[in-house]
C-alpha positions in Angstrom: 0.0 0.0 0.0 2.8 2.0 1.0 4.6 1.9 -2.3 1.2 2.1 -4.4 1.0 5.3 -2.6 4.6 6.3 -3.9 5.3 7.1 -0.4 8.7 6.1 1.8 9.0 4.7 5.5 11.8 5.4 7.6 11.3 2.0 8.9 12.4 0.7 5.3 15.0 3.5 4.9 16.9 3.2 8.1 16.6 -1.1 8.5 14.8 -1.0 11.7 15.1 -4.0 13.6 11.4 -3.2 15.0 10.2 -3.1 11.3 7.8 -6.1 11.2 6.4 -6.3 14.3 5.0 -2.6 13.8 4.3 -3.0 10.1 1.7 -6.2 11.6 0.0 -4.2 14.1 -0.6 -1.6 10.9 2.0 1.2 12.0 4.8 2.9 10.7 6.6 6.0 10.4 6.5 8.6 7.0 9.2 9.5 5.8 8.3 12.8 3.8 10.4 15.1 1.0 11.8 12.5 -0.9 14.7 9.6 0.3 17.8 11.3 -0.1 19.3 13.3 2.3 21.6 16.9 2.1 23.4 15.3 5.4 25.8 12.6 5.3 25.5 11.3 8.9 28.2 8.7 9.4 25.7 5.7 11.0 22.5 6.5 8.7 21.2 4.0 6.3 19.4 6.7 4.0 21.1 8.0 0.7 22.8 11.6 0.9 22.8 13.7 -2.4 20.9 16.1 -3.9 17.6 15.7 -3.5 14.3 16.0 -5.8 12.1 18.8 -6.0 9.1 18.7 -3.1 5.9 16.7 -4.3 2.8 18.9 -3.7 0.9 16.1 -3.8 2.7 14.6 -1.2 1.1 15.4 2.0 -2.6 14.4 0.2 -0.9 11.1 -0.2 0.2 10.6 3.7 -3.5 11.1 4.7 -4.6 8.5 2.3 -2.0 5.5 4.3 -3.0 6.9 7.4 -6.8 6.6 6.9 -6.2 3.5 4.8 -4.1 2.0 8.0 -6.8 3.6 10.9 -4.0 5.4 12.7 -4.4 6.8 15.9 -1.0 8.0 15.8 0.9 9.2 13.0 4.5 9.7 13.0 6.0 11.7 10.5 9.7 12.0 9.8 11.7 13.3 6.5 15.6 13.4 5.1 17.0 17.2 6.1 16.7 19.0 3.2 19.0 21.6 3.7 18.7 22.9 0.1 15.4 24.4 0.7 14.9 27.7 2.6 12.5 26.8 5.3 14.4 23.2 5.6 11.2 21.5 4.9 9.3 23.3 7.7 6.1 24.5 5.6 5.9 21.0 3.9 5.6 19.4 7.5 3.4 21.7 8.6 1.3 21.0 5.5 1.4 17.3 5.8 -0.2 17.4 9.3 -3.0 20.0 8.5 -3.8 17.4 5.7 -3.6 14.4 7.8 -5.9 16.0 10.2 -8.1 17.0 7.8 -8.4 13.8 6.1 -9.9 12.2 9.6 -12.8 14.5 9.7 -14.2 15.0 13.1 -12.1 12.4 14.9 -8.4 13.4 14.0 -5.5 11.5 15.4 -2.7 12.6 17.1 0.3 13.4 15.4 4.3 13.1 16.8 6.9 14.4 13.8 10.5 14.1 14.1 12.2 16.6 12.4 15.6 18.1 11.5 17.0 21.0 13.2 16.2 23.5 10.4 19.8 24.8 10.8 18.5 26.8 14.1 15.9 28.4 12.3 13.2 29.8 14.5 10.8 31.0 11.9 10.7 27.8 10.7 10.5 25.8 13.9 7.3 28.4 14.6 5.6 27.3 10.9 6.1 23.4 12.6 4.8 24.7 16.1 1.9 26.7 14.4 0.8 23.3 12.8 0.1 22.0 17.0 1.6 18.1 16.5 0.8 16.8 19.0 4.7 15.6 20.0 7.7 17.2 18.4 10.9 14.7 18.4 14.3 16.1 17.9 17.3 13.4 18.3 20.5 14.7 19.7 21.5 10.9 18.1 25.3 10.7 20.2 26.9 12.8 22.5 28.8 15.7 21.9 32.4 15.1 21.9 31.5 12.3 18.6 29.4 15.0 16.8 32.5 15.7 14.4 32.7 11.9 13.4 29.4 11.0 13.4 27.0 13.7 13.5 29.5 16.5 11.4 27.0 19.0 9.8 24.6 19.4 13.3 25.3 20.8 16.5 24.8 19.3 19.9 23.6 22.9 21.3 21.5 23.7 18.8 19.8 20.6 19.0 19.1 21.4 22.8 17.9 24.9 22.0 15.4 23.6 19.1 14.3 21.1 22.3 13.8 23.7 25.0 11.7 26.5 22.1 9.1 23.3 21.8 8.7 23.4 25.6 8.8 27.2 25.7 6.1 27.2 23.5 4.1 24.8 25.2 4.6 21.6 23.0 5.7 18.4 24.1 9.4 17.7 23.0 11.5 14.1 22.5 15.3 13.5 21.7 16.4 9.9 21.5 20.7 9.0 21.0 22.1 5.7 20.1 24.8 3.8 21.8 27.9 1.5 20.6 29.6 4.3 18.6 32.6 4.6 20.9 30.2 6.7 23.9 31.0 6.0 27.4 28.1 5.4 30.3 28.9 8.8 31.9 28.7 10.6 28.7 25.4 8.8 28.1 24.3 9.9 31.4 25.0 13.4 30.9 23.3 13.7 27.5 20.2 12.4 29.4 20.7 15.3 32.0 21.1 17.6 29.3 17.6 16.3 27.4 16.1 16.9 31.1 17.1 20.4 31.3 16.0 21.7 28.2 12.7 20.9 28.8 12.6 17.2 27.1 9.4 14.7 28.1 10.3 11.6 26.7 13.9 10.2 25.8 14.6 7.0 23.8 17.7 5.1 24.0 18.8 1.9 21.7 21.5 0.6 20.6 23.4 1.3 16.9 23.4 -1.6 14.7 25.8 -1.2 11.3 23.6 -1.3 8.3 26.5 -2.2 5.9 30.6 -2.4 5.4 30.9 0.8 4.5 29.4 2.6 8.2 31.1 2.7 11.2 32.0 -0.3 13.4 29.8 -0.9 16.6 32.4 -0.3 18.9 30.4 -1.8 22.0 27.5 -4.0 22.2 25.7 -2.6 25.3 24.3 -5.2 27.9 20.4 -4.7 29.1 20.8 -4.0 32.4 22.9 -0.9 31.4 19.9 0.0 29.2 18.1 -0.2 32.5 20.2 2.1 34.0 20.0 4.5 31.8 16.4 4.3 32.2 17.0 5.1 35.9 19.2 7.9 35.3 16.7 9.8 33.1 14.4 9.7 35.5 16.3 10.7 38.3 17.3 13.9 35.8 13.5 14.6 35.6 12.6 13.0 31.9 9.2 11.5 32.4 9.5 8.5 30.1 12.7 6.8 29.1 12.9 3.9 26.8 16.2 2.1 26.9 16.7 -1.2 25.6 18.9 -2.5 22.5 16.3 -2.4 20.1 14.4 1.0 20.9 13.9 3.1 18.3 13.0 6.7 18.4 9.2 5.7 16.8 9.1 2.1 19.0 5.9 2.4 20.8 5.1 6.0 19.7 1.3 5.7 20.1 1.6 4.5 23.6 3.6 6.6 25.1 1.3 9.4 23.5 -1.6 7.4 25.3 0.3 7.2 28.4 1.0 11.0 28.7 -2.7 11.6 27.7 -3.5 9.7 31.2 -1.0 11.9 32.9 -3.0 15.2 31.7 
């Protein structure tokens, strides 16, 4: 359906482990703007080059899968198109309105993952104006490996876009991965950092090689260390922290929406 749609998952893109399970309980994440990336991060799975011009049509498209699958929760991602002025911003905030729209009087709730917009606040505001209902940022490693694996973002700025959406009275998420060479303390304080800038919910999985030609896993991190990262977000202030080897940042998205819904 997916493909007769000429749509793209993430899920397919990046070679989630978590793939099939949430493609049989009829969920996945969009990937929006196309399938090649301006970025060149050094453990992504998706394509960088120079990518095709936006599909209008695109956002109509989204609505139809989502309908199609009865979502309750849609999760929208995209490459960073860093070629376009807004970085995609207006296109998000298009494809939500759509979704929306396409549910009638029952809408469902919407989480988006998006790039950092190269600091942009004008178009962080066009993705705020749109009100998803959860706005993910990932942070992805911590600082000191940003130059290797993370080159063309910045740690800070990701923490900044984090603490406008809480400013602004949306609910932010950040997720990292592990195994790239990070140490337990360095993992801790990226969690502490998530905590102060406002951040609700924090994933944490482990990084898996998609092919020869991206970096090693430098460590295979046991699950009771996962655990404990669990334990120290919380004890930072994040109110949910998923941490186990094969969390992703879209595992479980619809209940942990559910979940804060309970909260109030």
């Amino acid at each position: 359906m997916v493909e007769s749609l000429g749509l793209h998952t993430v899920c397919r893109g990046a070679k989630c482990p978590n793939m099939f399970e949430c493609y049989s309980q009829g969920t996945a994440t969009f990937l929006i703007m196309g399938h090649v990336c301006t970025r060149n991060c050094a453990f992504c799975n998706i394509a960088p080059g120079l990518p095709e011009i936006l599909d209008a049509d695109e956002p109509g498209r989204v609505a139809k899968a989502a309908v199609s699958l009865g979502l309750r929760h849609v999760v929208i991602t995209s490459v960073t198109r860093d070629d376009l002025p807004d970085g995609g911003a207006g296109h998000f905030a298009a494809t939500v309105r759509v979704v929306r729209e396409a549910y009638g009087d029952e809408p469902p709730s919407i989480e988006v993952l998006i790039p950092d917009f190269r600091g942009s606040r004008p178009a962080l505001q066009t993705v705020l104006d749109a009100a998803p209902e959860i706005i993910n940022h990932n942070v992805e490693t911590p600082p000191s490996h940003y130059a290797r694996i993370r080159p063309q973002a910045d740690y800070a700025q990701s923490l900044e876009l984090l603490r406008r959406v809480r400013q602004a009275g949306g609910v932010p998420k950040s997720g990292l991965m592990v195994g790239l060479g990070e140490t337990d303390d360095e993992v801790r304080r990226v969690l502490a950092d998530l905590a102060g800038a406002g951040c609700r919910i924090a994933t944490v999985g482990q990084y898996m090689r998609p092919s020869r030609n991206h970096p090693s896993v430098e460590r295979y991190v046991h699950p009771d260390v996962f655990e404990q990262y669990a334990v120290w977000g919380r004890e930072a202030g994040l109110e949910y922290v998923f941490s186990a080897p094969l969390v992703r940042s879209s595992y479980n998205a619809g209940r942990v929406f559910e979940e804060l819904g309970r909260k109030g």
